[in-house]
Structure formats: C-alpha cells, structure tokens
N, C-alpha and C positions, 0 to 999 in steps of 0.2 A: 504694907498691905496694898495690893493694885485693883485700882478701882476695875468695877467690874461697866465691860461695853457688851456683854453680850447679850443681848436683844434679841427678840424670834421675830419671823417674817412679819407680820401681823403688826406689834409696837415697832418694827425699824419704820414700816409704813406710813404709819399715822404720824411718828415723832417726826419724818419728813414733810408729810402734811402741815406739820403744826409750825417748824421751821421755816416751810416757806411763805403760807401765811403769816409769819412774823415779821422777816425780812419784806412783803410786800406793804405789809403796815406800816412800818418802821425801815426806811431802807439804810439807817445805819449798821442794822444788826448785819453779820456775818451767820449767811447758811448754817454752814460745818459747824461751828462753835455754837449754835442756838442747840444743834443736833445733838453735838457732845453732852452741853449743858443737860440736855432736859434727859438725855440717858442716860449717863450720871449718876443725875438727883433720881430719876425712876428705880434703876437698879440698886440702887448703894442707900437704901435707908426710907424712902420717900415716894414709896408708890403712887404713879399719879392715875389718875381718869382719863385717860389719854382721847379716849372718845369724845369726852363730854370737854374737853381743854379743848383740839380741834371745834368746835362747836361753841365755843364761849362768845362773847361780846367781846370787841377791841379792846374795851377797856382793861377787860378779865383777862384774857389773852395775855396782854402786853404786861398787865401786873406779873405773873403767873412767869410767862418768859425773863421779864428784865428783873424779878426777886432770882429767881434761881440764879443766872448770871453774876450777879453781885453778891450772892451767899453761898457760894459753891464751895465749898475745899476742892481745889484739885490735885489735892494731894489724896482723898480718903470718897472723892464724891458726895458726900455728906452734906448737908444742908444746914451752916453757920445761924447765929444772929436771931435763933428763934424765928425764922421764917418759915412761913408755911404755907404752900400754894394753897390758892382756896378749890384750883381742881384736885389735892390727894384723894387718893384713892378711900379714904374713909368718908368722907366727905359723907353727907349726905343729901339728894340730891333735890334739894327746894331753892337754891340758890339762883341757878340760870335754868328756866323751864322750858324756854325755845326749845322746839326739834330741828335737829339737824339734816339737810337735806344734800348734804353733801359725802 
C-alpha cells in the first residue's frame, strides 16, 4: 500500500509553516523530512490540527514533530508505538489557548 502525499494547497502550506518552524527551533531537524513526516502521519491515519500545531508552544511543537519522526512507518505512514500527537485533529481544544497571530 503507498502512502498517501497528497495534500491540498492550504495543509502543504501550513505543514511548511510547521517544518520550518521546527527546524528553526531545532536546527537538527531536516526541512523535507519534518514535511514528509508530518504529511504522512496527517494523511495516512492521523489527522492533525495543523492550525493549532503551527501555533503551539516549542515545547508542543517539538513533542508533536520529533514523536511523529520516531513513530512513523514509512512503509504505511501510520503512526507506530501508540503515539499520539497532542495536536490530532480530535483533540479537543483546552490544551494550548494562545491565539495565533501568525
């Protein structure tokens, strides 16, 4: 089964947002590969809140990015390990109450 990349204008946006914000947080991380990562885990199983991820705390952020990384299949994009980003798209949203002004 091939994971699926395909992303509408709108999430490839933000999932770049969110990548590079990563990688300025974190300058080990690699772009491309935070990108792949987080579209992926979005497409393939694991809807995220991509607004409200962009928008997180470094701390949240970095959980968020560096769990998906390390529990990815990349063979099915699926999300390993019982991890579970805390921005999925179910979430609900009491967690980070910041507004985003970006």
């Amino acid at each position: 089964m091939a994971i699926n990349f395909k992303a509408n204008a709108e999430e490839r946006k933000l999932i770049g947002a969110i990548a590079l914000r990563a990688v300025c947080e974190m300058k080990e991380l690699d772009q491309e590969t935070v990108e792949m990562d987080i579209t992926a885990a979005h497409l393939n199983g694991c809807p995220l809140d991509l607004k409200r991820l962009l928008c997180a705390s470094k701390l949240v952020l970095l959980h968020d990015v560096l769990g998906i990384n390390r529990n990815i299949s990349h063979e099915t994009g699926a999300l390993q390990n019982c991890f579970l980003p805390r921005f999925h798209a179910a979430e609900k949203k009491t967690r980070e109450k910041k507004s985003c002004t970006k």
